[in-house]
DSSP file (Angstrom, degrees, kcal/mol; ACC not computed):
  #  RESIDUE AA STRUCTURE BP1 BP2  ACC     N-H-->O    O-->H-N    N-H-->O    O-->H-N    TCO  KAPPA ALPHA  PHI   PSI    X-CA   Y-CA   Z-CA
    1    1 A X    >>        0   0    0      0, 0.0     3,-2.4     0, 0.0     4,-1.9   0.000 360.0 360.0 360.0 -45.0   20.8  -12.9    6.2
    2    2 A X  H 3>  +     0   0    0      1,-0.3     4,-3.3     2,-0.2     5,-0.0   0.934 360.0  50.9 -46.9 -34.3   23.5  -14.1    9.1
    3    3 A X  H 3> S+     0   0    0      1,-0.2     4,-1.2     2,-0.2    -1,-0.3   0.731 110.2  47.0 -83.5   8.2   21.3  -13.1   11.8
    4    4 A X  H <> S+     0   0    0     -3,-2.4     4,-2.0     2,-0.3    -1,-0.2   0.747 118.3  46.6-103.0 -19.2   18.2  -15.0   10.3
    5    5 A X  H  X S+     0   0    0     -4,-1.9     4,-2.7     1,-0.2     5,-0.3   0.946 111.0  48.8 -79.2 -66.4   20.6  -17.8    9.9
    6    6 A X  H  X S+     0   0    0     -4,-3.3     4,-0.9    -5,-0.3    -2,-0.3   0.658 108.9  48.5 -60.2 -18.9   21.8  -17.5   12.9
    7    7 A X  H  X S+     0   0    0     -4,-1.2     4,-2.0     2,-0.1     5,-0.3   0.861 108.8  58.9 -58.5 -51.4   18.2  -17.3   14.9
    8    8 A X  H >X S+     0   0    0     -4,-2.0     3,-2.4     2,-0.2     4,-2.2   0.980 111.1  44.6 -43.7 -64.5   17.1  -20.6   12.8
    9    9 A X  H 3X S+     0   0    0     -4,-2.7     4,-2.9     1,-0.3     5,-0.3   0.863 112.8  41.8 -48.2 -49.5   20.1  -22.2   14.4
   10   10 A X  H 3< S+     0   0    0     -4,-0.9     4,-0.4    -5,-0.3    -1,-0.3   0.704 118.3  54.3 -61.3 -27.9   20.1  -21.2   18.2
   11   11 A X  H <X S+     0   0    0     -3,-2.4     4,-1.4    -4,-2.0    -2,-0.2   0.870 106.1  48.8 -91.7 -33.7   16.1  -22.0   17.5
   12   12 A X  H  X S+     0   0    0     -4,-2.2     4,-2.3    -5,-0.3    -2,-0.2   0.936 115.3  53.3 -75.2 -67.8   17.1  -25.9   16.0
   13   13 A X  H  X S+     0   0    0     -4,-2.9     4,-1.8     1,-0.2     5,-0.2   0.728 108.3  43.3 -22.6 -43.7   19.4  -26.2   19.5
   14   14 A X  H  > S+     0   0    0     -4,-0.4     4,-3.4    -5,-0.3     5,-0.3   0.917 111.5  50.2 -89.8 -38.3   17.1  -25.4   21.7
   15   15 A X  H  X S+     0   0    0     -4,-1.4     4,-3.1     2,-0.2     5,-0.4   0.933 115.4  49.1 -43.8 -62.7   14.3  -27.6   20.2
   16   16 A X  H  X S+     0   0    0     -4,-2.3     4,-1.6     2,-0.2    -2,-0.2   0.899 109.8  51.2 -45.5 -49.9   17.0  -30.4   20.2
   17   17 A X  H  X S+     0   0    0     -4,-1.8     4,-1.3     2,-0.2     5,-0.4   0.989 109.0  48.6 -57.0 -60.1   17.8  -29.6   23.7
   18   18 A X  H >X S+     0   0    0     -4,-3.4     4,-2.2     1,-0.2     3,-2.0   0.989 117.0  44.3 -47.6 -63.1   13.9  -29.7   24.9
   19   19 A X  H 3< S+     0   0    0     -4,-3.1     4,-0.2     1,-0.3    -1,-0.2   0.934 113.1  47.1 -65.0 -24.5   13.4  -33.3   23.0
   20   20 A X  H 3X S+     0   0    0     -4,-1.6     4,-0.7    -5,-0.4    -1,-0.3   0.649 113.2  54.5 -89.8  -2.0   16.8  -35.1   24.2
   21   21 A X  H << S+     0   0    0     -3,-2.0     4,-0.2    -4,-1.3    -2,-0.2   0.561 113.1  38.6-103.7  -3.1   15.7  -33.8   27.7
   22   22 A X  T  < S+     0   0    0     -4,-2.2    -2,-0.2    -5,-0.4    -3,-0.1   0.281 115.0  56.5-105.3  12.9   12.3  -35.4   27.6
   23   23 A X  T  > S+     0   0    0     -4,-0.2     4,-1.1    -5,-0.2    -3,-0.1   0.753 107.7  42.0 -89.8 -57.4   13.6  -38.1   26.1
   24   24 A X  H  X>S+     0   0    0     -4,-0.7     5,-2.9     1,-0.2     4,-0.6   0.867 114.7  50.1 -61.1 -37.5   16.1  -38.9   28.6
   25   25 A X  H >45S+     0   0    0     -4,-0.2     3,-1.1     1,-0.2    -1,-0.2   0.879 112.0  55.3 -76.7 -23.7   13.7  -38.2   31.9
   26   26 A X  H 345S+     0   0    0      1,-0.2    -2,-0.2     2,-0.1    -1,-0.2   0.826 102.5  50.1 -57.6 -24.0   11.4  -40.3   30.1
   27   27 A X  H 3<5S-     0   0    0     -4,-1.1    -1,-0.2    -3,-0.2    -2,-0.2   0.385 128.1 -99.8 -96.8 -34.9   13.8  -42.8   29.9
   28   28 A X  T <<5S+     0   0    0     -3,-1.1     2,-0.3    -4,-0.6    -3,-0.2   0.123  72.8 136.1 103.1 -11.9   14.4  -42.5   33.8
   29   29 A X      < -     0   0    0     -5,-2.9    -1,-0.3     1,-0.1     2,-0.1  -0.529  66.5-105.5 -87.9 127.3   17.4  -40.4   34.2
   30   30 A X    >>  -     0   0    0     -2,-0.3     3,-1.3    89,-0.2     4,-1.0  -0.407  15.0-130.3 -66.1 128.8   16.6  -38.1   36.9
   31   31 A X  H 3> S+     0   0    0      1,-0.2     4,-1.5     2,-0.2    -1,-0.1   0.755 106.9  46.2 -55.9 -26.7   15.9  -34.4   35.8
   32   32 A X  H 3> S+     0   0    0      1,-0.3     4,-1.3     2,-0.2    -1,-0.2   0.770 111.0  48.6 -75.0 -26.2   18.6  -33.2   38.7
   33   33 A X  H <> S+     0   0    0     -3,-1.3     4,-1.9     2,-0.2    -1,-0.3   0.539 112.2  48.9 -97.2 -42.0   21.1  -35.5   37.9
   34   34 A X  H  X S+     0   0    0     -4,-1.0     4,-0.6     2,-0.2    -2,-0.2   0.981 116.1  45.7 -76.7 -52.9   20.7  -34.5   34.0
   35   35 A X  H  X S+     0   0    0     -4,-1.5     4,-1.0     1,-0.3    -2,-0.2   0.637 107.1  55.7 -70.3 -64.6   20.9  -30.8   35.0
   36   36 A X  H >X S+     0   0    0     -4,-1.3     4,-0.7    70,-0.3     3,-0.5   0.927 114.7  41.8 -31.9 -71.5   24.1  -31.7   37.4
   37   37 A X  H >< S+     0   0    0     -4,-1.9     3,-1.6     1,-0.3     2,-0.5   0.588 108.3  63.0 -63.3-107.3   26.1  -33.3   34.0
   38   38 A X  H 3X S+     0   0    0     -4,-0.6     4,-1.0     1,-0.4    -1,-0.3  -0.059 114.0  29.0 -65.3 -42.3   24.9  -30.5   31.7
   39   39 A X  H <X S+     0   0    0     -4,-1.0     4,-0.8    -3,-0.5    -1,-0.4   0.425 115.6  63.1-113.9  14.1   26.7  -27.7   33.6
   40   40 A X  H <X S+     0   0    0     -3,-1.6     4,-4.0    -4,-0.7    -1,-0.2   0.832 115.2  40.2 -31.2 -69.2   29.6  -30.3   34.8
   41   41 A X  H  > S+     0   0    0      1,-0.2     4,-0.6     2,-0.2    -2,-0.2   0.532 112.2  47.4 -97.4  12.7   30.1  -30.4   31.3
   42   42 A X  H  X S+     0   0    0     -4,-1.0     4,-2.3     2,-0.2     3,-0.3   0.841 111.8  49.5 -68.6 -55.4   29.7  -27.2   30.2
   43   43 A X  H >X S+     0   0    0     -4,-0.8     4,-3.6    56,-0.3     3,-0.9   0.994 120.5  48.3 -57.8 -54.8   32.2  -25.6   33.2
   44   44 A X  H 3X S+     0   0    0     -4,-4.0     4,-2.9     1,-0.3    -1,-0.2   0.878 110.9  42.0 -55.9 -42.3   34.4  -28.6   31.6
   45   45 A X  H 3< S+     0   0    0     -4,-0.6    -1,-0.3    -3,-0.3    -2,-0.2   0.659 116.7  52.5-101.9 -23.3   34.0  -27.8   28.0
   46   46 A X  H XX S+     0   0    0     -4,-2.3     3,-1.5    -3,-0.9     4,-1.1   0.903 115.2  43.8 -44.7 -55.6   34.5  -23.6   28.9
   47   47 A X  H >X S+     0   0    0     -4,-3.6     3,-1.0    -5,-0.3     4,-0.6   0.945 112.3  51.0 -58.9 -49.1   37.5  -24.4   30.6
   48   48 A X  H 3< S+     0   0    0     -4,-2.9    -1,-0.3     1,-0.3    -3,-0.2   0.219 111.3  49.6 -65.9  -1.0   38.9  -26.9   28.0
   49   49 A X  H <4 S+     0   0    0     -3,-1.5    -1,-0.3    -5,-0.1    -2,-0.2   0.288  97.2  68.7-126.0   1.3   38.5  -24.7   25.4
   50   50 A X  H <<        0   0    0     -4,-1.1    -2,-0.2    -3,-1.0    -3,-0.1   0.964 360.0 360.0 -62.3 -76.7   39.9  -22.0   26.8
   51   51 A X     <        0   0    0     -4,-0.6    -1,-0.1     0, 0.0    -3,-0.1  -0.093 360.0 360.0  76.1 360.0   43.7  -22.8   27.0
   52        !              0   0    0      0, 0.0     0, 0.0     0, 0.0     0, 0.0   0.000 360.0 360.0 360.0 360.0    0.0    0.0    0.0
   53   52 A X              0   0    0      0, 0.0    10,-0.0     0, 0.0   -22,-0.0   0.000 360.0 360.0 360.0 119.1   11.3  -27.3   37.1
   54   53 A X        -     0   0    0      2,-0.1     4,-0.1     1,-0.1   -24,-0.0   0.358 360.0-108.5 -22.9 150.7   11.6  -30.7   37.9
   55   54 A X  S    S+     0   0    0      2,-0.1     2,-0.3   -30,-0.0    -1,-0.1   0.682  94.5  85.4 -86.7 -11.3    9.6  -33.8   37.2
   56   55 A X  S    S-     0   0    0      1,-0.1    -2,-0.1     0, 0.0     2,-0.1  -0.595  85.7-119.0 -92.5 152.4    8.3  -34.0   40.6
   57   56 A X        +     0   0    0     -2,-0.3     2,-0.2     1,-0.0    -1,-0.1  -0.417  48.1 164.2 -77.9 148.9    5.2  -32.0   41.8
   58   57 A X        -     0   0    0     -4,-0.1     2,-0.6    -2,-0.1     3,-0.0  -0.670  48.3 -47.5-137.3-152.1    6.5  -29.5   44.9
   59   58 A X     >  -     0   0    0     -2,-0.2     4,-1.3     1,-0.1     5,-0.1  -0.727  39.3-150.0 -89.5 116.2    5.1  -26.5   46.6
   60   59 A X  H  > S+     0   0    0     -2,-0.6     4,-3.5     2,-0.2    -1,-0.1   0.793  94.8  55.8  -6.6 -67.0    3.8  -23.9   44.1
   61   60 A X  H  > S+     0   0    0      2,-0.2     4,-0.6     1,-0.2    -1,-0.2   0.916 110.2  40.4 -34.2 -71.4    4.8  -21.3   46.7
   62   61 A X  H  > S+     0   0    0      2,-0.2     4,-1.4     1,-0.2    -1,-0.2   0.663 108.0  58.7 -63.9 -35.3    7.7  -22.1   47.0
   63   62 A X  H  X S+     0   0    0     -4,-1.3     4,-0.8     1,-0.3    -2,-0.2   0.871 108.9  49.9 -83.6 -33.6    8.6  -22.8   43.4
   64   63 A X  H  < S+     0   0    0     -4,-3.5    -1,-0.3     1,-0.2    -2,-0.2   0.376 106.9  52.5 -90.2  17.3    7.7  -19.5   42.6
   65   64 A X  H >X S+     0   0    0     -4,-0.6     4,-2.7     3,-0.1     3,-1.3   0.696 109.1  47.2 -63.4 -45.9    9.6  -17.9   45.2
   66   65 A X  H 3X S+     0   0    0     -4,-1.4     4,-0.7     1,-0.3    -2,-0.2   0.754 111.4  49.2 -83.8 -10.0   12.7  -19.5   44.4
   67   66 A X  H 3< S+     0   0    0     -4,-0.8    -1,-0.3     2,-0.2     4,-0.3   0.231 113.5  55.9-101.5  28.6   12.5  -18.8   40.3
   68   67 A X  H <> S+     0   0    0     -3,-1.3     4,-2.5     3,-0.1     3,-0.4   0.528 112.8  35.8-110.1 -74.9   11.7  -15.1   41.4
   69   68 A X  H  X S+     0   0    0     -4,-2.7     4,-1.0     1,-0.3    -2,-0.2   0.643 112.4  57.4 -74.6   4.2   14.6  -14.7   43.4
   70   69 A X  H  X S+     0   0    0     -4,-0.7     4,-1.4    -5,-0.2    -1,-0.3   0.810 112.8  46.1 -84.5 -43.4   17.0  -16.8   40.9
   71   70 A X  H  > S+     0   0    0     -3,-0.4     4,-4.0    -4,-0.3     5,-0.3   0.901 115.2  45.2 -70.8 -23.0   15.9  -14.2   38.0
   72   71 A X  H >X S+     0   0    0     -4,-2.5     4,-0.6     2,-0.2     3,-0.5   0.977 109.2  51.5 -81.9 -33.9   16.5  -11.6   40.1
   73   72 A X  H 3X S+     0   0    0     -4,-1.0     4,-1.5     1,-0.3    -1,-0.2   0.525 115.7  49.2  -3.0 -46.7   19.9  -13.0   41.5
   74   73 A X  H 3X S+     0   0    0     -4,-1.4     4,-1.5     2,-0.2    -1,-0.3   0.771 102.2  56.0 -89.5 -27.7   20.7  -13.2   37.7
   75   74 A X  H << S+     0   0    0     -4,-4.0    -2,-0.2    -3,-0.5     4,-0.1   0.704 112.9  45.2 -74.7  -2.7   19.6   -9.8   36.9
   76   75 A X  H >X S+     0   0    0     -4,-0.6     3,-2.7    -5,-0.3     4,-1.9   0.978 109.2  54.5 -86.4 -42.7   22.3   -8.7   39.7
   77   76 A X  H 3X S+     0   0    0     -4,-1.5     4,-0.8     1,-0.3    -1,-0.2   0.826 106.6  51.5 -58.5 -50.0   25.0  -10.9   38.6
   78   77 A X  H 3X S+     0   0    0     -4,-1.5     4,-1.1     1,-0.2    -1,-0.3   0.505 104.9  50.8 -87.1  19.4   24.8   -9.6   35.3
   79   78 A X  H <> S+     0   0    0     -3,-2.7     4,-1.4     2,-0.1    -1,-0.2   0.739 119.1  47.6 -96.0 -44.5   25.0   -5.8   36.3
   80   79 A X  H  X S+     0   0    0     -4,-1.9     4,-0.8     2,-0.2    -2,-0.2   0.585 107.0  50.9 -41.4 -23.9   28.1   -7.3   38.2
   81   80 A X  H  X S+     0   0    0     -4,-0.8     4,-2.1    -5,-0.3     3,-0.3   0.861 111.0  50.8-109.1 -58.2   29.3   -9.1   35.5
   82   81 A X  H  < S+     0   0    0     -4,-1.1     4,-0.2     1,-0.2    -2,-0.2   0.730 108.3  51.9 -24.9 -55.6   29.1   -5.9   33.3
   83   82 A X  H  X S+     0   0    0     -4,-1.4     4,-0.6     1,-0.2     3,-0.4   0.696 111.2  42.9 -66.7 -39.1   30.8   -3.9   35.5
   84   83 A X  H  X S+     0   0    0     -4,-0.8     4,-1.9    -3,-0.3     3,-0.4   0.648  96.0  73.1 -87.1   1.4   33.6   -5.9   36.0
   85   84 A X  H  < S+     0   0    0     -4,-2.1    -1,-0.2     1,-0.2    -2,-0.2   0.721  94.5  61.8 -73.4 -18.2   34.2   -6.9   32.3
   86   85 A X  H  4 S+     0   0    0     -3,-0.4    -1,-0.2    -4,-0.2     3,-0.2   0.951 117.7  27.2 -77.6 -25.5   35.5   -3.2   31.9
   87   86 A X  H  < S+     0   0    0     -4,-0.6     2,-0.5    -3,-0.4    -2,-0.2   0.640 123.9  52.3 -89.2 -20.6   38.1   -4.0   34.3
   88   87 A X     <  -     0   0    0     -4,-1.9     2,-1.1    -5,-0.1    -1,-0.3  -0.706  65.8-176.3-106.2  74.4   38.4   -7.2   33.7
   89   88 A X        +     0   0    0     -2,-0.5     2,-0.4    -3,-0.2    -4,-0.1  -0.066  60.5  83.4-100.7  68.9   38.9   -7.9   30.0
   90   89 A X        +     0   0    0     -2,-1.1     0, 0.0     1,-0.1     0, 0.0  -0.936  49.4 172.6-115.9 131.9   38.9  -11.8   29.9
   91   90 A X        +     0   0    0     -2,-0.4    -2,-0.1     3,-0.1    -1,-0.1  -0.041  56.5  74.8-105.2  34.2   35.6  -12.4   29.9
   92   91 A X  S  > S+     0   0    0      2,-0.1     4,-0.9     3,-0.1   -42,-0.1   0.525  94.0  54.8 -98.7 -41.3   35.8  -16.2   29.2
   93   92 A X  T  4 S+     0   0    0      2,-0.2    -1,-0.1     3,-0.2     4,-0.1   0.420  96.5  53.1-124.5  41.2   36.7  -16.8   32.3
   94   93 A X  T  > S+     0   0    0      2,-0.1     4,-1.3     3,-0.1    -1,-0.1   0.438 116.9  50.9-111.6 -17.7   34.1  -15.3   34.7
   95   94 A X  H  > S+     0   0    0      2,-0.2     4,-1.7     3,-0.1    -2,-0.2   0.781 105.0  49.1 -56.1 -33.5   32.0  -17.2   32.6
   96   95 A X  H  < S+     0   0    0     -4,-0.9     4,-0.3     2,-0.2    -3,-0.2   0.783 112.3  48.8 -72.0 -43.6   34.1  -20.0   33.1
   97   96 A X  H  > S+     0   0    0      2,-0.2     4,-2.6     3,-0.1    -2,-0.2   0.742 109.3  56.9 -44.8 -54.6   33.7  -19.2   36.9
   98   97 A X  H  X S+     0   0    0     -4,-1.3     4,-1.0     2,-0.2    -2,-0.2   0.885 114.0  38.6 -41.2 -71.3   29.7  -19.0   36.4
   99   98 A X  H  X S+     0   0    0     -4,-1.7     4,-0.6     1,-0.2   -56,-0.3   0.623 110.6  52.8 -90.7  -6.2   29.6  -22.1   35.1
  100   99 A X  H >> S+     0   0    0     -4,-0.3     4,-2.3     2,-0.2     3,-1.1   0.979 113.3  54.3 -82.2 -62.3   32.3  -24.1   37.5
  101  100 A X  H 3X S+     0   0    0     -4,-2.6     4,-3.2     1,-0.3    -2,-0.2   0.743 106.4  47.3 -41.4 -42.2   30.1  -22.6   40.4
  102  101 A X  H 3X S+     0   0    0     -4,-1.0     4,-3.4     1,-0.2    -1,-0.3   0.675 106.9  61.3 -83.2 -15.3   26.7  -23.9   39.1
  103  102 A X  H <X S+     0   0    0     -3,-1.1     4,-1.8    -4,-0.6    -1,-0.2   0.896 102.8  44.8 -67.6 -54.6   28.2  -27.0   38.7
  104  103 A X  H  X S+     0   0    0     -4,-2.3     4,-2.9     2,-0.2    -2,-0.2   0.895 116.2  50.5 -43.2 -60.7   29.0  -27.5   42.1
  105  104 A X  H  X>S+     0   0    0     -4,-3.2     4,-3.2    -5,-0.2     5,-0.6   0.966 109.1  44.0 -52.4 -57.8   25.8  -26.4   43.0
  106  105 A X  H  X5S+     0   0    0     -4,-3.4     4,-1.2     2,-0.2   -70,-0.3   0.831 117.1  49.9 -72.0 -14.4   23.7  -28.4   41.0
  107  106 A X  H  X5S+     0   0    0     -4,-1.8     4,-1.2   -71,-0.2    -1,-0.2   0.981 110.1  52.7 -60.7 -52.9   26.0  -31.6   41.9
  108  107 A X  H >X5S+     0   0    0     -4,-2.9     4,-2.2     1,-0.2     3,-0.5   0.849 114.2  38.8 -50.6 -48.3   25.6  -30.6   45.5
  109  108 A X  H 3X5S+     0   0    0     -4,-3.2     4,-1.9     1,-0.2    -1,-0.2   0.849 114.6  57.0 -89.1 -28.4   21.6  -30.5   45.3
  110  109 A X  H 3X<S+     0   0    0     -4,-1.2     4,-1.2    -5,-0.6    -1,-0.2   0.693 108.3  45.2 -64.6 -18.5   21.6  -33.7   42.9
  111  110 A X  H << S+     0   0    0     -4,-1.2    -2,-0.2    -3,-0.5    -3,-0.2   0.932 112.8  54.1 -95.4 -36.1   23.5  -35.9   45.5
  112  111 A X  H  < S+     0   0    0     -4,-2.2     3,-0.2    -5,-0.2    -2,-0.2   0.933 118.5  29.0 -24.1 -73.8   21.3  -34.6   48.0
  113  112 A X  H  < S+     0   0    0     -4,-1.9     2,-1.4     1,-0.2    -2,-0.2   0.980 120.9  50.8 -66.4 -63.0   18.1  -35.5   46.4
  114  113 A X     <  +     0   0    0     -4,-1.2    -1,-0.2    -5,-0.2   -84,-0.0  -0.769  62.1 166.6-102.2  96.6   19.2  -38.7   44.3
  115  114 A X        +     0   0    0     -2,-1.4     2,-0.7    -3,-0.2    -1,-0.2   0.392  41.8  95.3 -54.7 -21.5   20.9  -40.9   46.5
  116  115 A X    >   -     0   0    0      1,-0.1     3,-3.9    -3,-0.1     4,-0.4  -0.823  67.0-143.0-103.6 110.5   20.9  -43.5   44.8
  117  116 A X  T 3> S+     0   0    0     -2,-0.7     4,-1.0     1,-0.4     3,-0.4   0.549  95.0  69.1 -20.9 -41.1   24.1  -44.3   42.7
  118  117 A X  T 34 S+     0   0    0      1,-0.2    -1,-0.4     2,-0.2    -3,-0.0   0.783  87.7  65.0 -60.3 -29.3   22.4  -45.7   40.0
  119  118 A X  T <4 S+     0   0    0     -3,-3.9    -1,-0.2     1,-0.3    -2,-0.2   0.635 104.0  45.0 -79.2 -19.9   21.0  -42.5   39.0
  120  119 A X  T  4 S+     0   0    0     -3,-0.4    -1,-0.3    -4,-0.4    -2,-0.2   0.673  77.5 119.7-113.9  -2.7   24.1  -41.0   38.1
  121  120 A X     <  -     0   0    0     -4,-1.0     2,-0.8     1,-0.1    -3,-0.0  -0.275  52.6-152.4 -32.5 109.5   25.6  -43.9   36.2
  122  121 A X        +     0   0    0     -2,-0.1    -1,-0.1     5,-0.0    -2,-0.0  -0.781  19.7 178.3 -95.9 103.8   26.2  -42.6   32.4
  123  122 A X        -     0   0    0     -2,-0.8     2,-0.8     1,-0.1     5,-0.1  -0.215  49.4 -80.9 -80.9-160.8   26.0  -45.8   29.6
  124  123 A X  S    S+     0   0    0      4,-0.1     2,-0.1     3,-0.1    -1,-0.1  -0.832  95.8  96.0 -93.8  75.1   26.4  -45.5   25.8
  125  124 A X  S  > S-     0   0    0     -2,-0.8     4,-0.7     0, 0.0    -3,-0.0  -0.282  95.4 -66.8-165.0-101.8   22.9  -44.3   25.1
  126  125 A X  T  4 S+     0   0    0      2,-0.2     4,-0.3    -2,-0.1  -102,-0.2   0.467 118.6  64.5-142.7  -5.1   21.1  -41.4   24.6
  127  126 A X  T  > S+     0   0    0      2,-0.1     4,-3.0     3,-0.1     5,-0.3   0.779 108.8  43.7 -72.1 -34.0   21.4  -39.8   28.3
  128  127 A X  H  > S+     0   0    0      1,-0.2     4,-3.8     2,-0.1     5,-0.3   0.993 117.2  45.3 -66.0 -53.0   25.2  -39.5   27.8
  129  128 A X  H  X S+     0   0    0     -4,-0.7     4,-1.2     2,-0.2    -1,-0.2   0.779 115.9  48.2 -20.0 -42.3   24.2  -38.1   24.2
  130  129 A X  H >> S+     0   0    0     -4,-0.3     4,-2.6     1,-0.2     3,-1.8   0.995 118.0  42.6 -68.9 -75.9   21.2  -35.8   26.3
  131  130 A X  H 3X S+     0   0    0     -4,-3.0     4,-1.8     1,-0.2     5,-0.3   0.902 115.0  45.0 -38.0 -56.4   24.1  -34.6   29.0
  132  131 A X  H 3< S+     0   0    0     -4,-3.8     4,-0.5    -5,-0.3    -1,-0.2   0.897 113.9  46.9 -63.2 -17.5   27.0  -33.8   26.7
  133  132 A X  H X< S+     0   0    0     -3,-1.8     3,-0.8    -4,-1.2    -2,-0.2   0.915 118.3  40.1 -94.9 -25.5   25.0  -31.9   23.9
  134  133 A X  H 3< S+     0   0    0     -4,-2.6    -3,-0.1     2,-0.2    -2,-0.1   0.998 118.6  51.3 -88.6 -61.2   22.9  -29.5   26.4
  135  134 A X  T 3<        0   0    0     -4,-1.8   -90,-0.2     1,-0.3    -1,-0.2   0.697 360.0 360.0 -26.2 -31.8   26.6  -29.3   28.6
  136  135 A X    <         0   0    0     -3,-0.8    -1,-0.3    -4,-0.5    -2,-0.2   0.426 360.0 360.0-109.0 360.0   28.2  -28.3   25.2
């Protein structure tokens, strides 16, 4: 009965995630930008508890790069595996994981959305969007 409970829940999250993140690009908040905070405040919310785009692109291209991002992820986690036997914190190469992506996805969001306004966070249902997908 836990695990059925526990698939309903992870299935109710994720659902939640998909509608506050088409809510919020409807809204205007740039999908890269949303993307950027989520794993800002994921890497943040790891640490601290320790102690496809709206625009049309090149086909080609887009399915090159999600081919070699799964595969990129299927090495990491044969990497990740392998060092969790020697390494047993495994909170914080996760913690690492997400600090990294963070970087990245800031790095490719300032790139692209230049404009200042786009990363402005009020009191409304984008901070809402960012913190619960981050968390």
């Amino acid at each position: 009965m836990k695990v059925v409970v526990g698939m309903v829940v992870l299935q109710v999250a994720t659902a939640g995630m998909t509608i506050l993140y088409k809510i919020s690009v409807d809204r205007g908040m740039s999908l890269r930008v949303l993307i950027a905070y989520r794993y800002i405040f994921g890497a943040a919310l790891l640490l601290f508890s320790w102690r496809g785009s709206p625009e049309r692109g090149n086909l080609a291209l887009g399915s090159l790069l999600a081919t070699a991002s799964t595969l990129c992820m299927a090495i990491w986690f044969i990497i990740q595996a392998k060092m969790s036997e020697k390494y047993p914190h495994p909170y914080t190469s996760t913690a690492i994981v997400n600090l990294v992506a963070a970087v990245q996805c800031t790095c490719i969001a300032a790139i692209t959305e230049r404009d200042a306004s786009a990363w402005k966070l009020r009191w409304d249902i984008n901070l809402f969007t960012a913190l619960y997908v981050g968390w």
